[in-house]
N, CA, C and O atoms as a GROMACS GRO file, in nm:
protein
  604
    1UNK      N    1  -4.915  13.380   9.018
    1UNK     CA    2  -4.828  13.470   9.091
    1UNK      C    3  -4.855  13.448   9.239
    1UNK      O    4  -4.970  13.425   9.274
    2UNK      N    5  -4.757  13.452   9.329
    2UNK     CA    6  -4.771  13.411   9.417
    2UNK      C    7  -4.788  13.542   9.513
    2UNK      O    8  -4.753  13.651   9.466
    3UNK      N    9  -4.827  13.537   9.614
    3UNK     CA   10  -4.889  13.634   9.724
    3UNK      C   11  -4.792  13.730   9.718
    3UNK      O   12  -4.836  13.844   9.706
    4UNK      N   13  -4.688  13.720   9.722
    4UNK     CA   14  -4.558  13.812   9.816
    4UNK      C   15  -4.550  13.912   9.598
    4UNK      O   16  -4.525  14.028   9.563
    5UNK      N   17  -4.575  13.821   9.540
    5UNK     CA   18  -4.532  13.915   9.372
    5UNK      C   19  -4.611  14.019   9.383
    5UNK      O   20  -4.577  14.137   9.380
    6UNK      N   21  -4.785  13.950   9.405
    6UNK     CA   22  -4.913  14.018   9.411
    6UNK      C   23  -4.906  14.144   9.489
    6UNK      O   24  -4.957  14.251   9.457
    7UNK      N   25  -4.814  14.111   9.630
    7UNK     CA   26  -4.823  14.245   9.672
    7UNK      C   27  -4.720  14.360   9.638
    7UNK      O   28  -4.740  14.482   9.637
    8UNK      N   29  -4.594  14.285   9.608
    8UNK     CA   30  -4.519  14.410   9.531
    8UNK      C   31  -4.524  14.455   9.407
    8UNK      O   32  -4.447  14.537   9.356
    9UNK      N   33  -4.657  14.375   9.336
    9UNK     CA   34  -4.699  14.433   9.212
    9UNK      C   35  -4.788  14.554   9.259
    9UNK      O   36  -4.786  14.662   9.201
   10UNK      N   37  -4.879  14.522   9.385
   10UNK     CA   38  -4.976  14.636   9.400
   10UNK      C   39  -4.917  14.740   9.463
   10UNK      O   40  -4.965  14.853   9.478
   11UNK      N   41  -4.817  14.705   9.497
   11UNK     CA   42  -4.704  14.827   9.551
   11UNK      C   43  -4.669  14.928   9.439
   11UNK      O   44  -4.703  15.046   9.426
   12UNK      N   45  -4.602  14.857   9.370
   12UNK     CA   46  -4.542  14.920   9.245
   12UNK      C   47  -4.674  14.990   9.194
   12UNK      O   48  -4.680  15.111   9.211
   13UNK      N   49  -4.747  14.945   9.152
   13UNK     CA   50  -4.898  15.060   9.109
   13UNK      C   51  -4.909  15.151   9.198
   13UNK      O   52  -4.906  15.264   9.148
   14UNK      N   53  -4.924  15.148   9.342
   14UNK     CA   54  -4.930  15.266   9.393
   14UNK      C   55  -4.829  15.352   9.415
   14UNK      O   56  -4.834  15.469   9.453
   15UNK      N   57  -4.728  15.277   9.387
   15UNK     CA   58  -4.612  15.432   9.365
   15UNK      C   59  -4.627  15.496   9.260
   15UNK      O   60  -4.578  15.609   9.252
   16UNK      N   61  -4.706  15.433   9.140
   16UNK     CA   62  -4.737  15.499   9.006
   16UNK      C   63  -4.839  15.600   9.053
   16UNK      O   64  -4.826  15.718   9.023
   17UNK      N   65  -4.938  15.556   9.125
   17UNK     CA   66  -5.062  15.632   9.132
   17UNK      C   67  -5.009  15.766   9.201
   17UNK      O   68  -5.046  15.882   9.181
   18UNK      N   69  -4.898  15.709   9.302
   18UNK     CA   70  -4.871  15.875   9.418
   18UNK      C   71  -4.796  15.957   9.258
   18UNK      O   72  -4.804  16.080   9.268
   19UNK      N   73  -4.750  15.924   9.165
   19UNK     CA   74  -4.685  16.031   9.100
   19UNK      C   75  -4.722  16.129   9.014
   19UNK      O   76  -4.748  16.083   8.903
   20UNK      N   77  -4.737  16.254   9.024
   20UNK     CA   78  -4.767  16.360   9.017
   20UNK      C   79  -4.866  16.336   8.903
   20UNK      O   80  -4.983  16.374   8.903
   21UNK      N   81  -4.776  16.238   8.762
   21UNK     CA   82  -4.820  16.263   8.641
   21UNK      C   83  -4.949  16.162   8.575
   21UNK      O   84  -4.997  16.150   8.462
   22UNK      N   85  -4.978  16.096   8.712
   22UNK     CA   86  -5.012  15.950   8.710
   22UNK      C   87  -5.158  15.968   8.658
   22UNK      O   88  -5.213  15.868   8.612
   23UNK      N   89  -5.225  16.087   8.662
   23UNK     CA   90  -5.358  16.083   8.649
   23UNK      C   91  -5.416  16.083   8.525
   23UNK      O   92  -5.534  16.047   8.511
   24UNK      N   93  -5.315  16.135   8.393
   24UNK     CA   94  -5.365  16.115   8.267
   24UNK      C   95  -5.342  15.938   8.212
   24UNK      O   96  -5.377  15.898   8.102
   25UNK      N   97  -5.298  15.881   8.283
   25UNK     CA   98  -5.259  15.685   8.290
   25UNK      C   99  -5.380  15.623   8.379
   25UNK      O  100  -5.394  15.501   8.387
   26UNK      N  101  -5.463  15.712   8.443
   26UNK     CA  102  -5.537  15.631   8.504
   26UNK      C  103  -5.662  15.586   8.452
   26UNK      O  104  -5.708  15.478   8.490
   27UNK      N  105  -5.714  15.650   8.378
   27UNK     CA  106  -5.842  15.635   8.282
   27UNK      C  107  -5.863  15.570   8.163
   27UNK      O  108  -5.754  15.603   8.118
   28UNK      N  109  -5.903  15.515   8.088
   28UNK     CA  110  -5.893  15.493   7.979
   28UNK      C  111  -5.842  15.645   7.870
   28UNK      O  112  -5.878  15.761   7.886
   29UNK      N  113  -5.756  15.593   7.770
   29UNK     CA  114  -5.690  15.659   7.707
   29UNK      C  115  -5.788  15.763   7.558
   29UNK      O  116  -5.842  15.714   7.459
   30UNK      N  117  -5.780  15.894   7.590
   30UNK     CA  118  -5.918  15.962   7.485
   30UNK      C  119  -5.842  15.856   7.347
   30UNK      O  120  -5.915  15.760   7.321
   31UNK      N  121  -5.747  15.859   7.283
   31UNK     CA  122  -5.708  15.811   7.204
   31UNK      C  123  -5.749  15.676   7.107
   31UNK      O  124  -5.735  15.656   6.987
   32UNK      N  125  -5.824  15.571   7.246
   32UNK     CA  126  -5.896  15.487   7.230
   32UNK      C  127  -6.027  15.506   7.147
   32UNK      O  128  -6.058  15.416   7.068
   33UNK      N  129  -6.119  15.632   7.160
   33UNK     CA  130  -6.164  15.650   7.081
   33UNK      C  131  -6.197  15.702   6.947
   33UNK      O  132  -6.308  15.728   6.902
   34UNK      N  133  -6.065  15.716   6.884
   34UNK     CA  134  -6.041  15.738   6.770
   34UNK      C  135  -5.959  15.686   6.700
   34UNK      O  136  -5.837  15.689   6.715
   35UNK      N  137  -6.060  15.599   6.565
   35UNK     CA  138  -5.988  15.508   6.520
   35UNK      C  139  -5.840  15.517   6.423
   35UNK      O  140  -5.770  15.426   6.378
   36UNK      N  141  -5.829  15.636   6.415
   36UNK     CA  142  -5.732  15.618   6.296
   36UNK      C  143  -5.585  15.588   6.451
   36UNK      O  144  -5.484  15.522   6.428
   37UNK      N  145  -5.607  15.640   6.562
   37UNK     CA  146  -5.480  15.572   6.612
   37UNK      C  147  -5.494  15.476   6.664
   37UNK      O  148  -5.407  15.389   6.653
   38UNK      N  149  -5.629  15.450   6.754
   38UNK     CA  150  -5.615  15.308   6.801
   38UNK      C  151  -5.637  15.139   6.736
   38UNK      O  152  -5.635  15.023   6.776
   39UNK      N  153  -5.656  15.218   6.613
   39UNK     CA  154  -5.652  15.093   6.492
   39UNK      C  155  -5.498  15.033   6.514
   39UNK      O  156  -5.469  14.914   6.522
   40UNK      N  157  -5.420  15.131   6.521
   40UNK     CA  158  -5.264  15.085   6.528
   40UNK      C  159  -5.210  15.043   6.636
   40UNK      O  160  -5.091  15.015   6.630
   41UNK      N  161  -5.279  15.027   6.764
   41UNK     CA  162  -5.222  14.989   6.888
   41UNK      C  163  -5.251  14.848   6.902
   41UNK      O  164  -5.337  14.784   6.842
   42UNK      N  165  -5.150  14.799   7.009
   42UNK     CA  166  -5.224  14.662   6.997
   42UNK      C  167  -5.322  14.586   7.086
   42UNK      O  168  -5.381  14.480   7.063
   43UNK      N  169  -5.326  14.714   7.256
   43UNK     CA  170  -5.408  14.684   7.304
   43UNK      C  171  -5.395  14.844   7.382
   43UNK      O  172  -5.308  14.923   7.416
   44UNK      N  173  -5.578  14.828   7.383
   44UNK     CA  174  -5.591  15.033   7.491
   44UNK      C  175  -5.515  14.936   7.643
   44UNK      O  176  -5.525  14.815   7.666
   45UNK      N  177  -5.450  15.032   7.717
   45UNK     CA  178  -5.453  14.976   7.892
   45UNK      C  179  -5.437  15.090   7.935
   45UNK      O  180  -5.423  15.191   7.866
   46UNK      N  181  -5.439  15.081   8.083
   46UNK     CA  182  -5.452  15.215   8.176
   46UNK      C  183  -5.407  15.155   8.314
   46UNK      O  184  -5.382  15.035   8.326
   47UNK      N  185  -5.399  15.236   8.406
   47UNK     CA  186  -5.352  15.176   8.529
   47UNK      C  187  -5.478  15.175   8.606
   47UNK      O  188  -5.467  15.164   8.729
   48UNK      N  189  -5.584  15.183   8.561
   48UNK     CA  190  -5.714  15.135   8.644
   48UNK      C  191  -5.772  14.997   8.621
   48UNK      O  192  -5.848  14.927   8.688
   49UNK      N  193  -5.694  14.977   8.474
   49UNK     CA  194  -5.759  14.843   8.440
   49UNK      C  195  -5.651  14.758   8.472
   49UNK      O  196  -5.685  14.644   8.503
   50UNK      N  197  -5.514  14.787   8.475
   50UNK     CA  198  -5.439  14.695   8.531
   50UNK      C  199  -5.495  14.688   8.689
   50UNK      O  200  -5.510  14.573   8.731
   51UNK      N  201  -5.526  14.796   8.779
   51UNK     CA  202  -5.526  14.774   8.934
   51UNK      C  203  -5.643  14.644   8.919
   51UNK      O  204  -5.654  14.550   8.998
   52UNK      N  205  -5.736  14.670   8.782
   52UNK     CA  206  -5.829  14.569   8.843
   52UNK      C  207  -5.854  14.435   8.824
   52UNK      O  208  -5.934  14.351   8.865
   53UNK      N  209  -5.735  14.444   8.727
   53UNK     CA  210  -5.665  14.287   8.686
   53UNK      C  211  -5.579  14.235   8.795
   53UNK      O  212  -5.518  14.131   8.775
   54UNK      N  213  -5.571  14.276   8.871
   54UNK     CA  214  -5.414  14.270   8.968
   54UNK      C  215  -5.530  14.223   9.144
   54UNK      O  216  -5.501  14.168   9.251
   55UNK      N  217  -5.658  14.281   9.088
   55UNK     CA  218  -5.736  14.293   9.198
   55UNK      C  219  -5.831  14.108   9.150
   55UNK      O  220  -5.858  14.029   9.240
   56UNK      N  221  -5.847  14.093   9.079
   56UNK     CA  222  -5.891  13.975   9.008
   56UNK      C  223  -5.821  13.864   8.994
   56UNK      O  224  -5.872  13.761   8.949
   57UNK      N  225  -5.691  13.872   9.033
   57UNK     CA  226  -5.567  13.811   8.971
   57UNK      C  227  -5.561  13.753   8.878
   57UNK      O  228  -5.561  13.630   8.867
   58UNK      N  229  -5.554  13.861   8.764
   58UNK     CA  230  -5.574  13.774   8.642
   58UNK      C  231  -5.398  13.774   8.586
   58UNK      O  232  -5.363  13.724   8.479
   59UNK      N  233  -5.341  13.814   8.647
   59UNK     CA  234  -5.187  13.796   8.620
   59UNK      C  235  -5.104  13.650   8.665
   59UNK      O  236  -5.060  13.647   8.780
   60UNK      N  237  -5.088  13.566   8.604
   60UNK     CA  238  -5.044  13.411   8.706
   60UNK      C  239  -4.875  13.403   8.683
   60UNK      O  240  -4.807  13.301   8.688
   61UNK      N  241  -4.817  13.571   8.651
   61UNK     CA  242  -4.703  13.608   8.671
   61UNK      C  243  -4.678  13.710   8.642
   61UNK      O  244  -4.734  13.766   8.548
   62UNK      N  245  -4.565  13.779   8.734
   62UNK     CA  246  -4.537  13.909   8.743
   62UNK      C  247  -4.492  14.028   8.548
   62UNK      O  248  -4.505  14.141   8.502
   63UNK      N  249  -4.438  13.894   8.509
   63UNK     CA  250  -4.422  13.943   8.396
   63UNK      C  251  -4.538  13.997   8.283
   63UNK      O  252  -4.500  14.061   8.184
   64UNK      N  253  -4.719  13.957   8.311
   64UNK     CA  254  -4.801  13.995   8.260
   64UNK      C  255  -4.840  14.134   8.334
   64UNK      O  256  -4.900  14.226   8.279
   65UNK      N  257  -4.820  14.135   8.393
   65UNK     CA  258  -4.822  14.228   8.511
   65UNK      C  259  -4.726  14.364   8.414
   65UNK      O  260  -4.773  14.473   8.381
   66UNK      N  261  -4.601  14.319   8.391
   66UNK     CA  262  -4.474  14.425   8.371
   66UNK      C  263  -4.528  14.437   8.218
   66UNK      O  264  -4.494  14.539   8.158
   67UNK      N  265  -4.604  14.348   8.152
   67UNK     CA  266  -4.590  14.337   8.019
   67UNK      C  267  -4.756  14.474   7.976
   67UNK      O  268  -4.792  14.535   7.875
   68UNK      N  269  -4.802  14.465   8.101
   68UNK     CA  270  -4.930  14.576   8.026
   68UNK      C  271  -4.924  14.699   8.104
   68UNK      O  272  -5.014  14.781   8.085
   69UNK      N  273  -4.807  14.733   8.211
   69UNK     CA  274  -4.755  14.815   8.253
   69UNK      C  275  -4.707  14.925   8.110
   69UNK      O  276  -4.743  15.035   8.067
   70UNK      N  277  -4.601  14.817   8.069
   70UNK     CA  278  -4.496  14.872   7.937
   70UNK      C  279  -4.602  14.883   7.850
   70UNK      O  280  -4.558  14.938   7.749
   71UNK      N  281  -4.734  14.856   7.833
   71UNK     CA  282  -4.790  14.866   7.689
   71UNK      C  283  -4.861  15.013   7.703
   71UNK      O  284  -4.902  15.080   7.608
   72UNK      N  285  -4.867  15.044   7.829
   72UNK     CA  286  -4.930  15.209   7.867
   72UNK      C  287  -4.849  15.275   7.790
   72UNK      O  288  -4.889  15.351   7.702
   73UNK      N  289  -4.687  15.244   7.823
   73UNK     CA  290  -4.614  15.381   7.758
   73UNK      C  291  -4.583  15.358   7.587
   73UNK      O  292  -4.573  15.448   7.504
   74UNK      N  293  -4.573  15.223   7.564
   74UNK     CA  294  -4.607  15.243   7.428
   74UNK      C  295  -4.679  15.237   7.349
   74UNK      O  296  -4.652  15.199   7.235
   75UNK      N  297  -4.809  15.279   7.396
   75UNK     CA  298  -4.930  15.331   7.331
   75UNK      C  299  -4.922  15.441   7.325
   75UNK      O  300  -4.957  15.507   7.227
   76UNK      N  301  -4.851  15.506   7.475
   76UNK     CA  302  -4.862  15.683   7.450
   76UNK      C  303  -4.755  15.696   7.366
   76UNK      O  304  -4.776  15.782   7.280
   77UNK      N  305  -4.613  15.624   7.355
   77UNK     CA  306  -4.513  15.701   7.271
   77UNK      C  307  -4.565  15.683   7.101
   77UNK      O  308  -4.523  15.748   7.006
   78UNK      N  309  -4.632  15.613   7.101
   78UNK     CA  310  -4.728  15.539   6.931
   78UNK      C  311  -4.814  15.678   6.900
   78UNK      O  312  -4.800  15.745   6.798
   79UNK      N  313  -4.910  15.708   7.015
   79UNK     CA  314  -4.990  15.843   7.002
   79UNK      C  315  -4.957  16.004   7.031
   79UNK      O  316  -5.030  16.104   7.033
   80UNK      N  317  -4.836  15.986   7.049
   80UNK     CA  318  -4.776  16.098   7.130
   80UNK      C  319  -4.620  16.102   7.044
   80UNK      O  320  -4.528  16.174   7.083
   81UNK      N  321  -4.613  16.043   6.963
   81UNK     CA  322  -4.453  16.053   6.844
   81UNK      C  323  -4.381  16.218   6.863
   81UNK      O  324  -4.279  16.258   6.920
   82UNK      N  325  -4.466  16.271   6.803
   82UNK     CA  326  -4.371  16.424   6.822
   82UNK      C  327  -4.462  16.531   6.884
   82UNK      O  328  -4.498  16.635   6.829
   83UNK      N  329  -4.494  16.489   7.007
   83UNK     CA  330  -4.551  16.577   7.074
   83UNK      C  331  -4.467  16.639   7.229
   83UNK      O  332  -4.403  16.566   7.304
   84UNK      N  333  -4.483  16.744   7.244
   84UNK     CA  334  -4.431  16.762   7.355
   84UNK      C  335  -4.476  16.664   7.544
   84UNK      O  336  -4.414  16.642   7.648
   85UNK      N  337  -4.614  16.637   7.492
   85UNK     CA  338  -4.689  16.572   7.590
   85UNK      C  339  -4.674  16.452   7.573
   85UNK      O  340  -4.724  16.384   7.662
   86UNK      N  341  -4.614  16.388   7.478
   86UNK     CA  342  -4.529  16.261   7.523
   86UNK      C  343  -4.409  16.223   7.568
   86UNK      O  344  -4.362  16.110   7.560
   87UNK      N  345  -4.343  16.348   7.631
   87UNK     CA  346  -4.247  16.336   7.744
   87UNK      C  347  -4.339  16.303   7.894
   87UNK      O  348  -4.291  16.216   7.967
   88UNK      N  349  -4.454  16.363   7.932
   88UNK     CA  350  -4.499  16.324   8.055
   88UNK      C  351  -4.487  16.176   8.047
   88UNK      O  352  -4.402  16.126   8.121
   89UNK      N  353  -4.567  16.081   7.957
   89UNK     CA  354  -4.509  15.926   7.919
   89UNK      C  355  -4.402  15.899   7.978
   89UNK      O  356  -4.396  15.830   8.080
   90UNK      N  357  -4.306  15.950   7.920
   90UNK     CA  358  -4.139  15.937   7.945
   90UNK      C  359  -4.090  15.914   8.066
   90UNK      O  360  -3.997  15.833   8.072
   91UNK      N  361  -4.139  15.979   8.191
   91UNK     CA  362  -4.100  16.032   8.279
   91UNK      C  363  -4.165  15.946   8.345
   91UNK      O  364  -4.095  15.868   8.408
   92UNK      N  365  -4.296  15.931   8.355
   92UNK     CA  366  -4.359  15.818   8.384
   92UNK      C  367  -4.299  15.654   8.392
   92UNK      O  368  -4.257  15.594   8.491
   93UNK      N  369  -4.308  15.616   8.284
   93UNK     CA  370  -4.234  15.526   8.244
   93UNK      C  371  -4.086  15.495   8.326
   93UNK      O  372  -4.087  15.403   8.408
   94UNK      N  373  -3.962  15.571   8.305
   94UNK     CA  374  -3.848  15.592   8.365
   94UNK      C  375  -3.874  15.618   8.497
   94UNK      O  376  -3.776  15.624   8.571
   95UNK      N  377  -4.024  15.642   8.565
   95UNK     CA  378  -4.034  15.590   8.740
   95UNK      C  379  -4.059  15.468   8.751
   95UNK      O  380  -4.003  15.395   8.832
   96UNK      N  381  -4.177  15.420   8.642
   96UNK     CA  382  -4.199  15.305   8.629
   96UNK      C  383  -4.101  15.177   8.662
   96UNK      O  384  -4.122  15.097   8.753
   97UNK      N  385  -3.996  15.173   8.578
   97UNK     CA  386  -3.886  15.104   8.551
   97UNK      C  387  -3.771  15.164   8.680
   97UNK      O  388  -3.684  15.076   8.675
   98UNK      N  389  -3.749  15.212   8.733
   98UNK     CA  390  -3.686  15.237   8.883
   98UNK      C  391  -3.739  15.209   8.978
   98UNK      O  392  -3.666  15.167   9.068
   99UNK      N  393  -3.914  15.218   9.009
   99UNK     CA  394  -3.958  15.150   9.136
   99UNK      C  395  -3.952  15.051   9.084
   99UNK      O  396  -3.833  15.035   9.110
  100UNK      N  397  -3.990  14.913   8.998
  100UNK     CA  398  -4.004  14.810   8.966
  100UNK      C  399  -3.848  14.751   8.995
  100UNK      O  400  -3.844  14.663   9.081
  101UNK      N  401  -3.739  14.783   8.942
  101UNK     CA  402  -3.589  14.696   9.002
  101UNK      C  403  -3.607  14.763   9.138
  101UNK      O  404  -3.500  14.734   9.193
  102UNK      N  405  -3.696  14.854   9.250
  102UNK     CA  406  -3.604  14.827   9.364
  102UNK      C  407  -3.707  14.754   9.440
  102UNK      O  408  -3.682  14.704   9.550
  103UNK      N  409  -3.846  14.744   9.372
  103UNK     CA  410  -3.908  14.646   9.429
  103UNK      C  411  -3.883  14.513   9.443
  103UNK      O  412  -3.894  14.445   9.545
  104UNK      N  413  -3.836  14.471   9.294
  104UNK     CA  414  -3.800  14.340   9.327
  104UNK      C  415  -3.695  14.323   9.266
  104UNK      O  416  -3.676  14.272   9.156
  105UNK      N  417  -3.613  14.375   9.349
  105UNK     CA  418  -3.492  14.430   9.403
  105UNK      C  419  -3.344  14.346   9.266
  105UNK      O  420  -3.248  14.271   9.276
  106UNK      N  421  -3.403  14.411   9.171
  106UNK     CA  422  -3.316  14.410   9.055
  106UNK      C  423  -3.202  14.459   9.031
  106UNK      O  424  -3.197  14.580   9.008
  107UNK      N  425  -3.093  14.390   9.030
  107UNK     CA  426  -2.951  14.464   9.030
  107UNK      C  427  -2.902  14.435   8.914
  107UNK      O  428  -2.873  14.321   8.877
  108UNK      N  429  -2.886  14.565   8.830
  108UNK     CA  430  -2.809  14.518   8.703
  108UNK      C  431  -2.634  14.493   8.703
  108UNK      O  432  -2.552  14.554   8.772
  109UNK      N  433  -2.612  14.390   8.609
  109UNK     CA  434  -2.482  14.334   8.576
  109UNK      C  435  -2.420  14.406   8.465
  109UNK      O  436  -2.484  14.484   8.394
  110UNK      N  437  -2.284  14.379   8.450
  110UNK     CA  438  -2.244  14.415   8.309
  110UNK      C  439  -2.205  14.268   8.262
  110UNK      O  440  -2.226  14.166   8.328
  111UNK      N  441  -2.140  14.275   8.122
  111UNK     CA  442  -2.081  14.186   8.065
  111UNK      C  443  -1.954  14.110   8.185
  111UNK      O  444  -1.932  13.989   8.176
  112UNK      N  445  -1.886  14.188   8.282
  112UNK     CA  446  -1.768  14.128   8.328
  112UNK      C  447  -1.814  14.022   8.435
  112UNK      O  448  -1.743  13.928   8.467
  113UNK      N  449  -1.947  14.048   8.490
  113UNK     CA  450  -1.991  14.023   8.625
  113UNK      C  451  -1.972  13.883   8.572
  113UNK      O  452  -1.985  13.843   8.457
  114UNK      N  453  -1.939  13.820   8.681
  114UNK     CA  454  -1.917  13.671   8.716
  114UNK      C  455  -2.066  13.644   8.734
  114UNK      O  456  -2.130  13.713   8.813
  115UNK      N  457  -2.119  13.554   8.669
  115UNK     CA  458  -2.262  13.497   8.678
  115UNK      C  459  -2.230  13.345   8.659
  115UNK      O  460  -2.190  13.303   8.550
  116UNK      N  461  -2.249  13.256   8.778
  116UNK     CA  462  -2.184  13.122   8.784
  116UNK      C  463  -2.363  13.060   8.757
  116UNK      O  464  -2.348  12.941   8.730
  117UNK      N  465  -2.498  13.088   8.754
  117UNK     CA  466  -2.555  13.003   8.752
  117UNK      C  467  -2.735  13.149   8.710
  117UNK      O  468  -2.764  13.251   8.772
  118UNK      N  469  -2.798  13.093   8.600
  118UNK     CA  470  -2.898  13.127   8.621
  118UNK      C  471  -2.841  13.248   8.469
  118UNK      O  472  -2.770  13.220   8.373
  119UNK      N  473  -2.913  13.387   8.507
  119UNK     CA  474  -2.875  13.454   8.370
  119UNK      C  475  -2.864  13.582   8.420
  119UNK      O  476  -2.867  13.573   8.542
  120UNK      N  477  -2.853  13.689   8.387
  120UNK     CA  478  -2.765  13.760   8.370
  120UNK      C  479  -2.905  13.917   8.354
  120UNK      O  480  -3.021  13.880   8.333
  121UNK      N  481  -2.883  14.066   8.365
  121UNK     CA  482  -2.996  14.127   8.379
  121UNK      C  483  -2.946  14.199   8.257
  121UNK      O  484  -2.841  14.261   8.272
  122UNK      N  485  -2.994  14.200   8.159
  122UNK     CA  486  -3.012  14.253   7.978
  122UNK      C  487  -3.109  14.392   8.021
  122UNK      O  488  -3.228  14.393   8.052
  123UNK      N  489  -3.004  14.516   8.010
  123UNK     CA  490  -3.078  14.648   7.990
  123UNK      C  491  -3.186  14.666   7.888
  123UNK      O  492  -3.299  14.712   7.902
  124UNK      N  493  -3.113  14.613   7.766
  124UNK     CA  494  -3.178  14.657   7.598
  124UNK      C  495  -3.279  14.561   7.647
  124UNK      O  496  -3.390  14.604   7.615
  125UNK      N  497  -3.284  14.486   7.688
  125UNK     CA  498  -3.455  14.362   7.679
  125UNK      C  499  -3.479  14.385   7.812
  125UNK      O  500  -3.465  14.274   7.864
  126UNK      N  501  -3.505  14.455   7.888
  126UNK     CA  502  -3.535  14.494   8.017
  126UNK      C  503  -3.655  14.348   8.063
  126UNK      O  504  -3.777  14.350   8.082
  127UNK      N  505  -3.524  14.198   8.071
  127UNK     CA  506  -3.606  14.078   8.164
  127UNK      C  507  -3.443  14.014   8.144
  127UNK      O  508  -3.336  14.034   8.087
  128UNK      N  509  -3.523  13.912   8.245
  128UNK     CA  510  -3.394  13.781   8.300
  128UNK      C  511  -3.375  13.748   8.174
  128UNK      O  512  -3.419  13.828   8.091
  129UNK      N  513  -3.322  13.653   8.133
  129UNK     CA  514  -3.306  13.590   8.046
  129UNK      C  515  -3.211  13.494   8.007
  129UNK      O  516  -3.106  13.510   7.946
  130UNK      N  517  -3.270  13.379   8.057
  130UNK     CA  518  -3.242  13.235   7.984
  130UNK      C  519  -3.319  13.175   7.911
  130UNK      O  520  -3.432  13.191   7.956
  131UNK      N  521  -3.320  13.121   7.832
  131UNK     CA  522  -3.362  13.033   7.711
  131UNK      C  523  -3.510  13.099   7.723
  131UNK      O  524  -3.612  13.032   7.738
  132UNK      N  525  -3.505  13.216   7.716
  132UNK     CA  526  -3.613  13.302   7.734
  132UNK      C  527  -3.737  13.313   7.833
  132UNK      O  528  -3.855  13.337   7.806
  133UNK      N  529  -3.671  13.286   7.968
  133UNK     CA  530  -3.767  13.246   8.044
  133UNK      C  531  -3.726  13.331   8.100
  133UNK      O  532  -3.619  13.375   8.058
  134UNK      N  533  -3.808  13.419   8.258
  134UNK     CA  534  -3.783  13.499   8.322
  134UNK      C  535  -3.715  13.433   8.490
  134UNK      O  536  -3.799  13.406   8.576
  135UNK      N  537  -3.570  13.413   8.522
  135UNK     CA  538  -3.525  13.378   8.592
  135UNK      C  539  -3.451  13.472   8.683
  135UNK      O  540  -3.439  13.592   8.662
  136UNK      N  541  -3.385  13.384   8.821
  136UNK     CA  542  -3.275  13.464   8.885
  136UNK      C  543  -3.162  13.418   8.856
  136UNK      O  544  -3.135  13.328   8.777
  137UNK      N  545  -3.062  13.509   8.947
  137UNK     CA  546  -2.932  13.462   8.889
  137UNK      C  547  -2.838  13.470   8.988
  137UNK      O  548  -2.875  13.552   9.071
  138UNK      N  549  -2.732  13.421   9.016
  138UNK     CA  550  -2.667  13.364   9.092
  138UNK      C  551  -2.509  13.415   9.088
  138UNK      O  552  -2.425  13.338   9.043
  139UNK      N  553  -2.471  13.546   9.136
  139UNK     CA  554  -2.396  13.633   9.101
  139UNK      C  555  -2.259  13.556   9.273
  139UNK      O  556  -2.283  13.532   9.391
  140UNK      N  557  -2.124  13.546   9.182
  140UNK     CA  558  -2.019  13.492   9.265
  140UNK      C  559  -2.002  13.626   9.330
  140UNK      O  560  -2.012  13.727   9.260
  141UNK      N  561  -1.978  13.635   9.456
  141UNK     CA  562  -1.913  13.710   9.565
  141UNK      C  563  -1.765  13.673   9.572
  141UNK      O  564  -1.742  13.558   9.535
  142UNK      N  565  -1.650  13.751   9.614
  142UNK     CA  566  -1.528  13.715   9.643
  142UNK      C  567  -1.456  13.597   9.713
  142UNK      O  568  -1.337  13.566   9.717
  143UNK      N  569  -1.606  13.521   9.784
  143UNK     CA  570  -1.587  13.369   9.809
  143UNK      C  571  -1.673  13.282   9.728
  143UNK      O  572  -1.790  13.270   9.765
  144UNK      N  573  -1.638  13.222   9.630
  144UNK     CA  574  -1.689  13.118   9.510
  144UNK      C  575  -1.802  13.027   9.585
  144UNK      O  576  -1.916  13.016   9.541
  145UNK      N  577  -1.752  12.959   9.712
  145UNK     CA  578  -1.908  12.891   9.762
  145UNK      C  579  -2.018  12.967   9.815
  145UNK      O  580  -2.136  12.931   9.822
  146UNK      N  581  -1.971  13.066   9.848
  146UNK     CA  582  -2.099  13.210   9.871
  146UNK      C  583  -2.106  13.257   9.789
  146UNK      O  584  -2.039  13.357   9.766
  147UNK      N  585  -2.202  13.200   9.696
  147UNK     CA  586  -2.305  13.300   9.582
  147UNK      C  587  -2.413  13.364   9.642
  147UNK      O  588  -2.492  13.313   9.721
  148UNK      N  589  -2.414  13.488   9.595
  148UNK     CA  590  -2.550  13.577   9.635
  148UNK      C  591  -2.612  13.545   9.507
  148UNK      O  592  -2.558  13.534   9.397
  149UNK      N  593  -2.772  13.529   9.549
  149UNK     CA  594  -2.877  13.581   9.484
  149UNK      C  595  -2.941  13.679   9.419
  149UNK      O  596  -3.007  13.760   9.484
  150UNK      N  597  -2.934  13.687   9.297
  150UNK     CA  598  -2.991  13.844   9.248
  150UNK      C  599  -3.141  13.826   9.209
  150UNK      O  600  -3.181  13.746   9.125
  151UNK      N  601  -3.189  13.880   9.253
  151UNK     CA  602  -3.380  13.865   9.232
  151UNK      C  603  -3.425  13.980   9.136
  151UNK      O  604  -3.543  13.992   9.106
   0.00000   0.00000   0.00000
C-alpha cells in the first residue's frame, strides 16, 4: 500500500475512533473468550489491532485493510443476531462504509452509467470489480474524449 492509501486508511480509523460508539470496537471483543461463539467466527479483530497492523504495515493493500474492518461488524452481527445491542454494530458499520467512499472518494454508478473503461462500483459486493480485482473506472462525461476518473 502505498503512502497516500496508508494515510487515508489511518484517517478512516480515526473517524471510527471520534464516533461516539467506537469504544466497545476498540478492545478485543469479551466474546472472544467464549468458546461456544468464537468457535464460529473466523477471525476475533478490533480497531486496536487493526490501528496496529496499519501502524506495522502489515496491509500491502487497502483492501486488507477494508477486509478486517468488515470482519469487526460481522463478528458482532454473528454474536449479536437478535440482540438489541447489535444495532450499535449497525450504525457503526453504516459510518464505516460512508467515511470510507468519501475518503477514497467512491462514487457509486447505476446500471445506465456509461463506463467506457475499467469497472463499474457493485453496491451488493461493496468493491471494484473486474475479473475480480479491485480497480478504477473510467466514467464518460458529456464529452467522450474527457473521461473522468472514478477512484
Amino acid at each position: 500500500m502505498g503512502t497516500k492509501e496508508q494515510v487515508q486508511c489511518e484517517f478512516l480509523l480515526l473517524q471510527l475512533y471520534c464516533h461516539s460508539e467506537s469504544s466497545f470496537f476498540a478492545k478485543i471483543p469479551y466474546y472472544y473468550y467464549i468458546k461456544e461463539i468464537s468457535q464460529n467466527l473466523k477471525e476475533p479483530m478490533w480497531l486496536d489491532k487493526i490501528k496496529n497492523r496499519l501502524k506495522e504495515r502489515h496491509y500491502p493493500r487497502v483492501e486488507g485493510f477494508v477486509q478486517d474492518m468488515r470482519l469487526i461488524f460481522q463478528n458482532h452481527r454473528a454474536s449479536y443476531k437478535y440482540n438489541d445491542f447489535g444495532l450499535m454494530g449497525l450504525r457503526l458499520e453504516a459510518e464505516f462504509e460512508k467515511v470510507f467512499k468519501e475518503v477514497f472518494a467512491i462514487q457509486e454508478t447505476n446500471e445506465s452509467s456509461p463506463v467506457v473503461y475499467g469497472c463499474r462500483w457493485d453496491p451488493g459486493n461493496s468493491l471494484w470489480e473486474q475479473n475480480s480485482r479491485p480497480l478504477c473506472a473510467v466514467k464518460v462525461d458529456s464529452n467522450p474524449l474527457l473521461p473522468r476518473v472514478l477512484h
